[in-house]
VEXPAVEX-821608 format. One record per atom (N, C-alpha, C, CB): x, y, z. Coordinates in steps of 0.05 Angstrom, whole numbers, plus 32768, in hexadecimal, padded with zeros to 4 digits. Glycine has a CB too. Layout:
% VEXPAVEX-821608
XYZ ...
% end
This chain:
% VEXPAVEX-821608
7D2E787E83C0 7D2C788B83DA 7D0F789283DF 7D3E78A483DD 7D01788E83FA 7CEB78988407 7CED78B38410 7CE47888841B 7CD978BB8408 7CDA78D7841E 7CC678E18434 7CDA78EF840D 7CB478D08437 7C9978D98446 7CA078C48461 7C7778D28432 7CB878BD846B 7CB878A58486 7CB378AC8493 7CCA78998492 7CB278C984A0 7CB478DD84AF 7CB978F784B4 7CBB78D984B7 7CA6790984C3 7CB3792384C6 7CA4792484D8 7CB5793A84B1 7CB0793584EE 7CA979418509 7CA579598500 7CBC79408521 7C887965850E 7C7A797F850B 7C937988851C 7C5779848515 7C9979A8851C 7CAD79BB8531 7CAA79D38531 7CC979BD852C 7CA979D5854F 7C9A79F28558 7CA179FD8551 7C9679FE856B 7C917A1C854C 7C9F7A36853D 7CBA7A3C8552 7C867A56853C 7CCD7A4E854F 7CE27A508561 7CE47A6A8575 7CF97A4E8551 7CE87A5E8595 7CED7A7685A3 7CFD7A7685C7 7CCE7A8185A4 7D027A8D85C3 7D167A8685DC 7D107A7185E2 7D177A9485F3 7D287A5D85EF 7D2E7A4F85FE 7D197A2E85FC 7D2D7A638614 7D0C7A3A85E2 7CFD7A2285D9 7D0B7A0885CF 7CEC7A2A85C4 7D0C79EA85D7 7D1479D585DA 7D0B79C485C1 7D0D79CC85F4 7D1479BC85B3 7D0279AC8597 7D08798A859D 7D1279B7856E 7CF3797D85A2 7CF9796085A0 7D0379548589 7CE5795385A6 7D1F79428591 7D2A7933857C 7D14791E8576 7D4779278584 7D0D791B8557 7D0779018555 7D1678DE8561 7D077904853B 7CFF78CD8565 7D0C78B78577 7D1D78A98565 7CF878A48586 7D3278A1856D 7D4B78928558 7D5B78A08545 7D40787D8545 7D5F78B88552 7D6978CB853A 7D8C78D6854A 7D4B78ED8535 7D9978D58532 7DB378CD8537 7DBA78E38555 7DC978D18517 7DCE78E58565 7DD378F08572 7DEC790B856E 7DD578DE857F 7DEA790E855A 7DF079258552 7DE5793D853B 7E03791E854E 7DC7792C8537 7DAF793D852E 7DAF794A8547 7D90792F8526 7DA779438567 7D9E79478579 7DB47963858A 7D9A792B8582 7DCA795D8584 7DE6796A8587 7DE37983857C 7DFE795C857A 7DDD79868559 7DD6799A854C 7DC379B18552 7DCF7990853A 7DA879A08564 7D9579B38563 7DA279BC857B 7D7679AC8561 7DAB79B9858C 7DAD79BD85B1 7DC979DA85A8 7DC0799185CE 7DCC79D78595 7DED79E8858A 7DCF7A05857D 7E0C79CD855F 7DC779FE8569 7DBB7A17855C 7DA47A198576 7DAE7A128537 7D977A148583 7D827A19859D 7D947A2985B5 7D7679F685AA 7DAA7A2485B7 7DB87A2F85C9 7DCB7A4D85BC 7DC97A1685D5 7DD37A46859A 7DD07A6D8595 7DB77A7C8589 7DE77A78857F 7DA27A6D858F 7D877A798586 7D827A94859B 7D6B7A60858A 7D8A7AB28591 7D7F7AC885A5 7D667AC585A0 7D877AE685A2 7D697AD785C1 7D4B7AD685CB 7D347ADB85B6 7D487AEC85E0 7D377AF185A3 7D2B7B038598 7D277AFC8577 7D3B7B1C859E 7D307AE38574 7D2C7ADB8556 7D417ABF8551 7D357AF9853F 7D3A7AB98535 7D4E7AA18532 7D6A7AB0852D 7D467A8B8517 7D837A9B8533 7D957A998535 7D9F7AA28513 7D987A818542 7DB87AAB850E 7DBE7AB284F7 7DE37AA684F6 7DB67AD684F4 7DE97AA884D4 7DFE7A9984D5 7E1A7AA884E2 7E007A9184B9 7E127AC484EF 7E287AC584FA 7E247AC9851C 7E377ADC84EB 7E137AB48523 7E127AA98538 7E1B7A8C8536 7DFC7AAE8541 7E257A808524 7E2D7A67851E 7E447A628519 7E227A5D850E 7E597A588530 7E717A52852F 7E787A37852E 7E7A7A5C8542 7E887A338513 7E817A0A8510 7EA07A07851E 7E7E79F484E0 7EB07A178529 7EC57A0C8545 7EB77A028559 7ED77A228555 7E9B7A0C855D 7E8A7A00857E 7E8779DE856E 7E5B7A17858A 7E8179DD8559 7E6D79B9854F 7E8C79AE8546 7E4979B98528 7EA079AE8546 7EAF79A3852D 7EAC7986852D 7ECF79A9852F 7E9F7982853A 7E9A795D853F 7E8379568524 7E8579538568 7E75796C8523 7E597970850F 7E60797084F4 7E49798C8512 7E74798584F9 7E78798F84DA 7E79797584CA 7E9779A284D6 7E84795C84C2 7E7F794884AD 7E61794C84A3 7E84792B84B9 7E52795284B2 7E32794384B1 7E26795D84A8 7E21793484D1 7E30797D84A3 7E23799184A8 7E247992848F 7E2A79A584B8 7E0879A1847B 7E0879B88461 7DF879CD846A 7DF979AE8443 7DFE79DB8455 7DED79FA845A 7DE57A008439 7E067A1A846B 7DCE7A12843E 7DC67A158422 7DB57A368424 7DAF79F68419 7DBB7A418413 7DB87A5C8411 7D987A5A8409 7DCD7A6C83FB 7D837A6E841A 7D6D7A6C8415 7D627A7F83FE 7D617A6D842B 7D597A7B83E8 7D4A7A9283D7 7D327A9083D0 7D547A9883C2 7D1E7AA383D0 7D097AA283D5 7CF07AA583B9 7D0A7AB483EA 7CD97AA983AE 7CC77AB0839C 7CD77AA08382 7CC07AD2839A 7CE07A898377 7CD27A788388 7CEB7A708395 7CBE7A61837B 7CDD7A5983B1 7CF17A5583C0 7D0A7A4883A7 7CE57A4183D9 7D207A4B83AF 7D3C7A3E83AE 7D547A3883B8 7D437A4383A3 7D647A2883B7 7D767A2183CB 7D987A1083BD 7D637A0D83E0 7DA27A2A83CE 7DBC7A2683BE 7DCC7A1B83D6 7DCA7A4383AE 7DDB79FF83D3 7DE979F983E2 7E057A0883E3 7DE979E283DF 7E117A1083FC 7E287A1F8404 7E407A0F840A 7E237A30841C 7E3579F18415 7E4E79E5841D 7E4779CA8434 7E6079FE842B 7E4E79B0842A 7E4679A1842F 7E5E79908435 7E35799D8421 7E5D79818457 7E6979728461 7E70795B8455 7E6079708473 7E8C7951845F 7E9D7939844E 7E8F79278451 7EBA792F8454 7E867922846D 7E717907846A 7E5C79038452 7E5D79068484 7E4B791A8457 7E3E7920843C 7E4879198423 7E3B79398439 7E58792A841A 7E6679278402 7E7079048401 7E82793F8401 7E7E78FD840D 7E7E78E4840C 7E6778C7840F 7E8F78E5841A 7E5A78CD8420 7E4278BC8413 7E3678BB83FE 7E3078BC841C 7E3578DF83F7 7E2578E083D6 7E3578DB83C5 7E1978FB83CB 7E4778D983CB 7E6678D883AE 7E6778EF83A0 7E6478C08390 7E59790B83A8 7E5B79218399 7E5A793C83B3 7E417921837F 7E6B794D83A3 7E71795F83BB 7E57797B83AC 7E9E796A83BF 7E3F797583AB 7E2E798E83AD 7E3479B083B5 7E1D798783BF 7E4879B283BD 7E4579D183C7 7E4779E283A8 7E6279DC83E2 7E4479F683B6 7E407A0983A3 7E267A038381 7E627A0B839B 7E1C79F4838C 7E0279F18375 7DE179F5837F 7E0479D18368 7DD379F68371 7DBC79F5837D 7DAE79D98381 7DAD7A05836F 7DA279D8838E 7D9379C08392 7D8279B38381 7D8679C383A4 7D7779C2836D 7D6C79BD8351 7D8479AD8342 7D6479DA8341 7D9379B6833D 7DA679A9832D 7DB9798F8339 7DB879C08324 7DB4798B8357 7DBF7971835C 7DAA7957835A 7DCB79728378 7D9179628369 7D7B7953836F 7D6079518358 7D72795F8388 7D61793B834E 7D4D7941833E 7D33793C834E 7D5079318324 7D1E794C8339 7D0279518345 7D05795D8363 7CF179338345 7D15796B836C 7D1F797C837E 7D067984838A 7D3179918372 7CFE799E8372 7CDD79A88380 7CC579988385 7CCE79BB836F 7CC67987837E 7CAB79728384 7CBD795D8397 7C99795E8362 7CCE796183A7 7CD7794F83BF 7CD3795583E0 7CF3794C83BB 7CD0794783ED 7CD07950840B 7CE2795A8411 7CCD793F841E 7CF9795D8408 7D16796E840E 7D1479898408 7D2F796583FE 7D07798483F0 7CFF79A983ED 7CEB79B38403 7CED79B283CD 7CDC79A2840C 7CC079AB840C 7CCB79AD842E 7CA2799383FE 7CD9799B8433 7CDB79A08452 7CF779BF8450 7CE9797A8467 7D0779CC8441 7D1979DD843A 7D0879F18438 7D2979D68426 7CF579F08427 7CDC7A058432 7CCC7A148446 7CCF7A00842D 7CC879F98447 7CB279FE846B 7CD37A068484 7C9979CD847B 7CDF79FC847D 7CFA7A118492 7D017A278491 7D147A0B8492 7D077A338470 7D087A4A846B 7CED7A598474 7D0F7A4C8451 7CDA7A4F846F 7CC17A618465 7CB87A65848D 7CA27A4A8449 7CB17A50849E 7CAA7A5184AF 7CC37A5E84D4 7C9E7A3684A7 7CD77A5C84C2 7CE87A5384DB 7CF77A4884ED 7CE77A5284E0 7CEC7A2984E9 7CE87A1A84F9 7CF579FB84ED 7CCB7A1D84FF 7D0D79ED8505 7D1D79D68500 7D0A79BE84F9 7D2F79D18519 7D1479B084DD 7D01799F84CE 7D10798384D3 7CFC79A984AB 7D04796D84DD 7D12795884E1 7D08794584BB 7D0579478506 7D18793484B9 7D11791E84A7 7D22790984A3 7D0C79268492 7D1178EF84A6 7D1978D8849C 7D1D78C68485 7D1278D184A5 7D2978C38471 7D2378B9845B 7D307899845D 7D2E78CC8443 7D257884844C 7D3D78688444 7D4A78758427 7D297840843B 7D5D78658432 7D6D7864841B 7D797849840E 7D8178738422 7D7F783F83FA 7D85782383F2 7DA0782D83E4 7D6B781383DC 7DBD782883F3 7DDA782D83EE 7DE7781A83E0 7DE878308405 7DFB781683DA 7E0377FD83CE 7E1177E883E9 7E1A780683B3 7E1377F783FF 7E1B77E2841A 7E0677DE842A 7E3277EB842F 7DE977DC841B 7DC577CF842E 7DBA77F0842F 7DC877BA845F 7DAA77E48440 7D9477FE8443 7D95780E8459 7D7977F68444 7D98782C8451 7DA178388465 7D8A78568464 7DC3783C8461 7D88785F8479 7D7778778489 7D8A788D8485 7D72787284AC 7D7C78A8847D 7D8E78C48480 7D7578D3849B 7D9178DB8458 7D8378DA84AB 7D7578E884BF 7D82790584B9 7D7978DB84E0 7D68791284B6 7D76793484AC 7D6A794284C1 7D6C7943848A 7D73795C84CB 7D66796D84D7 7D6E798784B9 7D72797184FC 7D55799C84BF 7D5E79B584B6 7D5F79CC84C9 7D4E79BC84A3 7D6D79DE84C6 7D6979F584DC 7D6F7A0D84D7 7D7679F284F4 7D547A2384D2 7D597A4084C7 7D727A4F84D0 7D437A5184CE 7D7E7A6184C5 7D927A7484CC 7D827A8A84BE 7DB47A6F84C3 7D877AA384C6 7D747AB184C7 7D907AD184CA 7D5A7AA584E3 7D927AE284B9 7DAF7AF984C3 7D9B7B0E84CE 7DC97B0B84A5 7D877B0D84C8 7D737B2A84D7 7D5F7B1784EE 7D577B4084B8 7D697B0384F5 7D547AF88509 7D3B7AE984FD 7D497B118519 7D337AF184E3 7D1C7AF484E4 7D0E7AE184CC 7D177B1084E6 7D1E7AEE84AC 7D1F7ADC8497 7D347ACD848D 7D1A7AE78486 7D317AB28491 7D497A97848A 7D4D7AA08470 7D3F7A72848C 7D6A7AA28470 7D787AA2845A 7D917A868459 7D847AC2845A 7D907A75846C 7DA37A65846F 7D957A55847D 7DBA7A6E8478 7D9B7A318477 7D917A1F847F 7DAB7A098485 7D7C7A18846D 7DA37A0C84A6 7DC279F984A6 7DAD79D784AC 7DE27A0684CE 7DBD79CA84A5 7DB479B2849E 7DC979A084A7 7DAC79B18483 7DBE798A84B1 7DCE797184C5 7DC7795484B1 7DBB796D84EE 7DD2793884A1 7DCD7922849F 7DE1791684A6 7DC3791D848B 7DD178FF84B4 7DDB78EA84BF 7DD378CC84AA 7DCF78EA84DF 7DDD78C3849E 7DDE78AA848D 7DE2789184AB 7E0078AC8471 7DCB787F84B5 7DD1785D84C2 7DB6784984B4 7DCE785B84F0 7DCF783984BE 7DC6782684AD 7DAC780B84B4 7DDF781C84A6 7D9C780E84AE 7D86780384B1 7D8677E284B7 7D79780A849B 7D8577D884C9 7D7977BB84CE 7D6377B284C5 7D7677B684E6 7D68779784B5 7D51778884A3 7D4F777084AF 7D5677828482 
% end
């Protein structure tokens, strides 16, 4: 797997502020952000009990979340969609991300899980992937949750697995 294909810089977050989808990026990355942008109060980021997964249930396959902890950063996955689980052939929740992913901290997954926690702000990324049915693209978004507005403690996260034309 690649990890440097792409990432879209994303503005810090604020009322009623609009984040451009990257171009070719599945249409329910795009779904995701327009869902957490629309319970983003005025006054800070959105938190997880402003997040009702009855409004997305169309999402939920594609959704994880991962508990943010900080000095140094870490990240414990909470619970990860069947699509997910089924492309990876392993159902991740409840572990940390160290222990699924190797070289975890020296990856753009961390590094972009960071800069979301640390900054605020929804992290797009593109990686290839080489599956055993050809070559296929994960389009990820990340997106802070935040219970005091202010420091992300929760990263809800969107992948979309298509499949690449050669």
């Amino acid at each position: 797997m690649t990890e440097d294909d792409g990432q879209t810089p994303s503005p810090g977050p604020s009322a009623g502020t609009e984040f451009v989808i990257p171009d070719g990026y599945a249409p329910e990355i795009a779904a995701l952000v327009r869902y957490w942008t629309r319970i983003t109060p005025p006054d800070g980021l959105p938190g997880r009990q402003h997040f009702d997964p009855a409004d997305i249930p169309e999402l939920l396959p594609h959704l994880w979340m991962a508990d943010v902890y900080r000095d140094p950063w870490r990240f414990w996955i909470r619970l990860v969609g069947t699509a997910v689980v089924n492309y990876s052939g392993r159902d991740s929740t409840g572990k940390w991300c160290t222990e699924q992913f190797p070289n975890f901290e020296e990856s753009a997954g961390y590094r972009d899980m960071a800069r979301c926690a640390e900054q605020g702000v929804p992290v797009f990324r593109t990686a290839k992937q080489l599956a055993s049915d050809g070559p296929r693209q994960s389009q990820r978004v990340h997106l802070p949750l935040a219970a005091d507005g202010r420091k992300v403690d929760i990263i809800l996260s969107l992948t979309r697995y298509v499949f690449v034309r050669v």
